[in-house]
Every structure is written in C-alpha cells, then in structure tokens.
C-alpha positions in Angstrom: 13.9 29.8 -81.8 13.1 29.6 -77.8 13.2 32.2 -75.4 17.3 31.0 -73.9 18.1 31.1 -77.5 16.9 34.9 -78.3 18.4 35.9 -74.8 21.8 33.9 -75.8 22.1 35.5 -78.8 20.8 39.2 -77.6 24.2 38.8 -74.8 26.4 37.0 -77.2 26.0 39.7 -80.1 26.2 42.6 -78.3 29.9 41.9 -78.3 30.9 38.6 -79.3 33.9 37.8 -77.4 35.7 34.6 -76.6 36.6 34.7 -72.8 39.3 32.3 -71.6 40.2 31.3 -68.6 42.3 34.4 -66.2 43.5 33.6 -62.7 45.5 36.4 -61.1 47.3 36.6 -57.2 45.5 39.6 -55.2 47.5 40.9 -52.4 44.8 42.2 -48.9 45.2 44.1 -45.9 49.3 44.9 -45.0 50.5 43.3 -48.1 48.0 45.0 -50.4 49.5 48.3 -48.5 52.9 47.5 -49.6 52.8 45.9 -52.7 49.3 47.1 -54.4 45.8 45.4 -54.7 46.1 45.0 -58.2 45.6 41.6 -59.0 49.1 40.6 -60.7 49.7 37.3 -63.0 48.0 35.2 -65.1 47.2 31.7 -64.9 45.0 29.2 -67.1 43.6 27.3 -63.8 42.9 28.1 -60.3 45.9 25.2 -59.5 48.1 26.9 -60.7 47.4 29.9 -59.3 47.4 28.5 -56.2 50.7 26.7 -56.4 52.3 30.1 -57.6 50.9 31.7 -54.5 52.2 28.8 -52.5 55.6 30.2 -53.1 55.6 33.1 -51.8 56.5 34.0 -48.3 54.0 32.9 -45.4 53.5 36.6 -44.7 52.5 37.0 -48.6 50.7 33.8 -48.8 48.4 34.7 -45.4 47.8 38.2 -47.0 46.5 37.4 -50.5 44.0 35.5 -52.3 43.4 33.9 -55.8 40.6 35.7 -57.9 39.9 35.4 -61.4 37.2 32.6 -63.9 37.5 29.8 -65.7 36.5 29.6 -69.5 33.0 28.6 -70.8 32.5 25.1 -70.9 32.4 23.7 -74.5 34.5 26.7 -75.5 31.9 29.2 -76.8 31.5 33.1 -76.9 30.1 35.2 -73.7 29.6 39.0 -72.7 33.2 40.4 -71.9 33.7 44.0 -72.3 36.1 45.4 -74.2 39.4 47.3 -73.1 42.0 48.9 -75.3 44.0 49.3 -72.1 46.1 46.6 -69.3 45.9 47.0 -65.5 42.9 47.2 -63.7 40.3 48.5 -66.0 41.1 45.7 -68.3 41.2 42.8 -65.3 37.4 44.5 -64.4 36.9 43.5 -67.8 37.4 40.3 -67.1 36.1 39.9 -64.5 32.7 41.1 -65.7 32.5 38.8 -68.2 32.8 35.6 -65.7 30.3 37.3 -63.9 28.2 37.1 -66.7 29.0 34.0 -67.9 28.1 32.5 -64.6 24.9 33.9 -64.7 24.0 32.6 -68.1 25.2 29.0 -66.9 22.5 29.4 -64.0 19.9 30.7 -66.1 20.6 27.7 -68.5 20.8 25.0 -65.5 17.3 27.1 -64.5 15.3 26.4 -67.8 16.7 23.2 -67.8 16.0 22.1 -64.0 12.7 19.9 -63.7 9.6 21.8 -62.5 8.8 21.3 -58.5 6.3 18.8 -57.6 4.3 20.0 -54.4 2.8 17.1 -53.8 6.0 14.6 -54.3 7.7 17.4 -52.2 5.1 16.8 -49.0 5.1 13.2 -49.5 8.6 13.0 -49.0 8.5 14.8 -46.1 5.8 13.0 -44.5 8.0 9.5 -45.3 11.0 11.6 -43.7 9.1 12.7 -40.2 7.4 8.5 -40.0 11.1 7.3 -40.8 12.4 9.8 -37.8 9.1 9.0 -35.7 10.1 5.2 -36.2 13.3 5.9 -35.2 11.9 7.4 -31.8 10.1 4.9 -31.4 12.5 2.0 -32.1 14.7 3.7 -29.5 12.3 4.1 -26.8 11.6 0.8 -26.7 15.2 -0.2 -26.5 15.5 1.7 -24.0 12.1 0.5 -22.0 13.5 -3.1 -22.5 16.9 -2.2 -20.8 15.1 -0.3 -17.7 13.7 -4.2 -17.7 16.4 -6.2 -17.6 17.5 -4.2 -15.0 15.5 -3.9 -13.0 14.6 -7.9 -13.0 18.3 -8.4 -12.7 18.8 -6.2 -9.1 15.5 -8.2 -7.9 17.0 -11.2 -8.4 20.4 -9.9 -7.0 18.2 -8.9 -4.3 16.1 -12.1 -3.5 19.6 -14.1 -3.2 20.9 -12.0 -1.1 17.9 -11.8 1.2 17.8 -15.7 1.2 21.5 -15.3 2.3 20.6 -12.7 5.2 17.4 -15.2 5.7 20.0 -18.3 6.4 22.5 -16.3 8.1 19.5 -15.4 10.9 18.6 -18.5 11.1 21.9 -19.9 12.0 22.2 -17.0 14.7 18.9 -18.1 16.2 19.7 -21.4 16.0 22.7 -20.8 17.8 20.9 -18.8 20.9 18.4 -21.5 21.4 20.5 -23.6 21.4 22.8 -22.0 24.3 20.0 -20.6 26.2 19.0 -24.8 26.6 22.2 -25.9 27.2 22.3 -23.2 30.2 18.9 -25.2 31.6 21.0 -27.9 31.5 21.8 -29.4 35.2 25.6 -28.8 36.4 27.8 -31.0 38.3 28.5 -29.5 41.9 32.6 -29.2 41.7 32.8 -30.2 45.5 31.1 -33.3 45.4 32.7 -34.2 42.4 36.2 -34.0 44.1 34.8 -36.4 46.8 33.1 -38.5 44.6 36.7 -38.9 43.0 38.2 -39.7 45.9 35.8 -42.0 47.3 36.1 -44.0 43.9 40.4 -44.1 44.6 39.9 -45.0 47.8 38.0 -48.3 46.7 40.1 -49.0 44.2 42.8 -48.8 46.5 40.9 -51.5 48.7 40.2 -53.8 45.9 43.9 -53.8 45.0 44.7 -54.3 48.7 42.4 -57.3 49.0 43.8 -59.0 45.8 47.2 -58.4 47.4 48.2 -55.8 45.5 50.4 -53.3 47.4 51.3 -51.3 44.7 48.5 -50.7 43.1 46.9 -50.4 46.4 49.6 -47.5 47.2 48.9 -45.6 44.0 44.7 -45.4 44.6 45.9 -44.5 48.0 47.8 -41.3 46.3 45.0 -40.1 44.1 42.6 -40.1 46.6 44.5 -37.9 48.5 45.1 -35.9 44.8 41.2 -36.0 44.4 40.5 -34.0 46.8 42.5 -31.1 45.7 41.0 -31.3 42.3 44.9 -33.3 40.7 44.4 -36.3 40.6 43.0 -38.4 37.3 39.6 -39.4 36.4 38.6 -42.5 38.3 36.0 -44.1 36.3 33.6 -46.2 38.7 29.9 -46.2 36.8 29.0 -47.1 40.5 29.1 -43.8 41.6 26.1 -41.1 40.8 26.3 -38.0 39.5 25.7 -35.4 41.9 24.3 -31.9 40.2 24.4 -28.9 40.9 21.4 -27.3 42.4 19.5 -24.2 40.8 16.9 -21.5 40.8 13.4 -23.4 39.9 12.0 -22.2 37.0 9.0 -23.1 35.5 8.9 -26.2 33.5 9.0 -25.3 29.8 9.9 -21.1 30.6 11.9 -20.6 28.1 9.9 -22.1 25.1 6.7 -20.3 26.1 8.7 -16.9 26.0 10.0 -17.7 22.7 6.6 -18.6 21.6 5.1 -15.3 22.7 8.1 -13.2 20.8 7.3 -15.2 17.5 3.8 -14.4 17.5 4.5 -10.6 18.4 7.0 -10.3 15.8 3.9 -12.0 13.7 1.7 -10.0 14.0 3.7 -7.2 13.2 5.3 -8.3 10.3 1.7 -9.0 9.1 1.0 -5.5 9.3 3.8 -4.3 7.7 3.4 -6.6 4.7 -0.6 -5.2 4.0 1.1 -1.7 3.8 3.8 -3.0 1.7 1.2 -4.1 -0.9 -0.7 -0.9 -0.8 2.5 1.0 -1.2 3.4 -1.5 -4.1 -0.4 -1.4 -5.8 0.2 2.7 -5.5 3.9 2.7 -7.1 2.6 0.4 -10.1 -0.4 2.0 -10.9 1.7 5.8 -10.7 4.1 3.5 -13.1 1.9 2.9 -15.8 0.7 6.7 -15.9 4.1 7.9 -16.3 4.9 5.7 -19.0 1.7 6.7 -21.0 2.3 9.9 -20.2 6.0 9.3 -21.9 4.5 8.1 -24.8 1.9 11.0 -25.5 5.4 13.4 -25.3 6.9 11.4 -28.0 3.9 11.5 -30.2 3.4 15.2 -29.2 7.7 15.8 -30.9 7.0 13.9 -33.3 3.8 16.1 -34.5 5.7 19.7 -33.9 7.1 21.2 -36.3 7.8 25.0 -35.5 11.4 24.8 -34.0 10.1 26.7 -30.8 7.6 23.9 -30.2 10.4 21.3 -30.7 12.4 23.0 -27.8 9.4 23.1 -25.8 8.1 18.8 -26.5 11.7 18.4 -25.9 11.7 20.0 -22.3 8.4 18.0 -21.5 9.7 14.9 -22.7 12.8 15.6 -20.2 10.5 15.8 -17.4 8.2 13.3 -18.5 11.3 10.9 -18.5 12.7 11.8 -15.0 9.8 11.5 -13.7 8.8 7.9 -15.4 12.8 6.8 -13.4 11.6 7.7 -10.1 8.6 5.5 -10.3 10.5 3.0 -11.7 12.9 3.6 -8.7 9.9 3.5 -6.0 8.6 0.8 -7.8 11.8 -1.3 -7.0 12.1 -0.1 -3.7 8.7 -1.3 -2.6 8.9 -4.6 -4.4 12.4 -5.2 -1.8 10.8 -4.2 0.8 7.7 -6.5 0.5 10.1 -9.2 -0.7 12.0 -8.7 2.9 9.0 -8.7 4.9 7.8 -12.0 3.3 11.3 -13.5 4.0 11.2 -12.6 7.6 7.4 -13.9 8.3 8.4 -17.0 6.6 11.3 -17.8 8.7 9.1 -16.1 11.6 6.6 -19.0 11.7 9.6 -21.6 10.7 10.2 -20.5 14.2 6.9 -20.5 15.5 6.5 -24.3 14.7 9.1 -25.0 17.1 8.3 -22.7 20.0 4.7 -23.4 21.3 2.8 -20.2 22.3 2.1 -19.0 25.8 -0.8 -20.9 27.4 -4.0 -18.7 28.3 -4.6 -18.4 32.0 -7.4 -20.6 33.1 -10.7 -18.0 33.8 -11.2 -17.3 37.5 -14.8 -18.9 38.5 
C-alpha cells in the first residue's frame, strides 16, 4: 500500500460517505436582504441550476449566484460531514465535503503529474527567445528592404523629373538665343520700303503703257500713289534692293562672347558646389552605416534582456536608435538629389558651352 492509498483511506474512513452532486441558488447584496442568503434548491448539475436561476426576475438573476459541487468522478466515497439537521448547517456540510474532495482530486493529479525537468525547462526557453529573436530579426530586415525600395523608387522619381526640368531649360534657352539673334538681325527701314514700292508701280505702270496697255498702265499708276501711304499691294520686282534699317554698331560676335563668359561662370560654380555635394554625401553615408549597426546592437541587446525593466529600457533605445537611423536615411536622400541636380545642370551647362565660344583674352600691352 502507497502513501495516496494510506491517506485515501485515513479521509475516506473517518466517515465514509457518498457525496453526490448539490447545486443550490444563493441570493447577494439587496436580494439576499430581502429574501435570505441561504442557499435555496437543489439541482444535480450546475445547468440546471443555472437555467432555474435564468427564470427568475432580472433583478433576482443580477443579485444571486449558483454555488454548490459536483459528485466524485467514478462515483466513489469522500469526507462529508455529517448533519442530523437541514438548512444551513447541513448545506456547510456539503459544502465541506466538495471542498475536500477537490483537494484530494489535486493531490491525486499531483502524485500523478510527471516530475519537472530543469534542463528540458531552460532548453525550451532558450528555443522560445531564438524563435522570438528570429522573429526580430526576420522583421527588421523586411523592414530594411522596404526603406530600400523606397528610397530607390523616389530617386528614380526624382532623376525623371530632373531630366524633365533639364529639357524644359533647355527649350527656354533655346528660345532666348534664339530671339536675342533674331534682334541682331538687320531691319527693313519702313520709309524706303514705301518708296521702293512705289518706284516698282510706277515701272510697271510704264511697261504696261509701252506695250499699249492703258488699263493696266492706269492701275500701276494707282498703287504707286497707294505705296506711298503704306495701301497699296506688294509689288514684286526682284530688281529692286532691299534697303535696311540702320543700327547701333556692335561688336562683331557680342553676344556669343557674353554668353560664353556666363557659361563658364556658372561652370565654375556649379563645380564647386558639386565637390561639396560629395563631401556632404561621403558624410551622410558613412553617419548611415553607424546608425544601422548601431540598430542592430539594440536588437541584439532586447533580445538578451530579460528583467522586464530592462525590456522597457532596450525598448526606448531601440526607439531612438530607429529615429535616428530615418533621419540619415532622410539626409542621405537629400544629398544624393542634390548632387544628382547639380550634375544635371553642369551637364547641360557645358551642352551650352559648346556652342557659345568663351571671351577672348586681351592681347598683353608691350
């Protein structure tokens, strides 16, 4: 005979009572004041206790409770002490004795239960935190790979429309080269044109009149006199020269030499700007990779805590750690457009530059 045994039979025989199952309705707070708190009823399950509660007024039903036990499981004999009398003395009875047989179910299910294993205990745990620090680590690198396709997706956003902006100055300078030569361009004088005209009707009204015609030679006659106030229609006579308008001298080739010595101003500057670009870029990458070790070693530095306070507190460093690694990601970006749209603008600057010859150096004074 074992130990549960002896203490089974020790309980069992000090009164060897078969306890069945005793559900009762218990009345609490303003109900129990009017009606009692004397459990009342008896039912073989908790179900049906409950349904009998159910019907009951909502003021009962919010106001009361079911209490009782349910009977030993293969229908054998536990501590229940015995009562001559009903009421409450005899419902403590009861329920002292599911009380008790509770306990003995527990102290069975204890000598039953496996013994602990330590070791299988830590090893599970260690599998636990490198599943969790897997898991951290799976997600950090999703979300590295996402801050990477954004950020190449805005550059290239970026570089097309810059190559837009870049065609759309072109056009523009294009455009004011082309009217500052048309305004070097001669002009006709407007008098001299009239009389030109009307020179060119008055020999075709001679040529008519010598051929005999007198119409003909009547209508030249007309738009001479028209010419000369600017009404009468073009007389085309390829004998007659153009007569333009005179202008200011200027310098032969002015305008190309000042263009020329814009474009190698705005050169030179752009060539500047570009070499502090770079550094500025260099400094941004290099303040990039820091902050993203320096992300890392937070993780790892989680993922090795294990007091809750020093949870809370990798958590907060892993916060800044994070914000910070986004504004160098952010700089980062910023200086790769910037350098992107200062290379643009030197290349189209010596596009340019190819067409418009820089200023000649004065010859040096002997």
């Amino acid at each position: 005979m074992n130990l549960q045994q002896m203490i089974l039979l020790a309980l069992l025989g000090a009164t060897g009572t078969r306890v069945h199952a005793d559900w009762k309705v218990q009345f609490t707070g303003e109900a129990a004041q009017m009606f009692g708190s004397a459990p009342r009823g008896s039912f073989s399950t908790r179900g049906q206790c409950e349904a009998a509660r159910q019907g009951l007024t909502p003021f009962e039903i919010r106001r009361s409770s079911c209490v009782g036990f349910d009977a030993p499981r293969g229908g054998g004999t536990t501590y229940r002490p015995r009562s001559t009398g009903g009421g409450s003395r005899g419902y403590a009875a009861s329920i002292m004795g599911g009380l008790m047989q509770s306990f003995m179910q527990g102290f069975q299910q204890g000598l039953q239960a496996p013994a602990r294993d330590p070791a299988a205990e830590r090893r599970a745990a260690e599998e636990r935190r490198r599943a969790e620090e897997a898991h951290r680590q799976r997600e950090f690198q999703a979300w590295q790979a996402r801050v990477k396709a954004d950020l190449a997706r805005q550059e290239t956003q970026f570089r097309d429309l810059r190559r837009q902006e870049v065609v759309q100055e072109a056009r523009m300078l294009g455009d004011l080269l082309a009217q500052r030569l048309d305004s070097q361009k001669p002009r006709v004088n407007p008098q001299a044109d009239r009389l030109l005209q009307s020179a060119c009707w008055s020999r075709k009204a001679a040529q008519a009149a010598a051929q005999g015609d007198a119409s003909g030679a009547e209508v030249a006659r007309t738009n001479a006199a028209r010419a000369l106030e600017g009404t009468a229609p073009p007389c085309a006579d390829e004998g007659l020269p153009a007569v333009p308008m005179p202008g200011a001298p200027s310098p032969a080739g002015g305008l190309e030499m000042e263009l020329g010595r814009l474009v190698q101003e705005e050169t030179a500057r752009v060539e500047v700007q570009i070499q502090e670009l770079v550094t500025r870029r260099v400094k941004s990458q290099e303040t990039l990779v820091q902050r993203r070790e320096a992300v890392e070693a937070r993780e790892q530095a989680k993922a090795a805590s294990q007091d809750p306070a020093a949870q809370a507190e990798a958590d907060r460093l892993l916060a800044e750690a994070k914000k910070a690694l986004e504004e160098a990601l952010t700089e980062n970006l910023k200086a790769s457009e910037d350098l992107n749209a200062a290379q643009d603008t030197l290349q189209a600057l010596r596009a340019v530059g190819t067409l418009a010859p820089g200023p000649t150096p004065k010859a040096e004074m002997k």
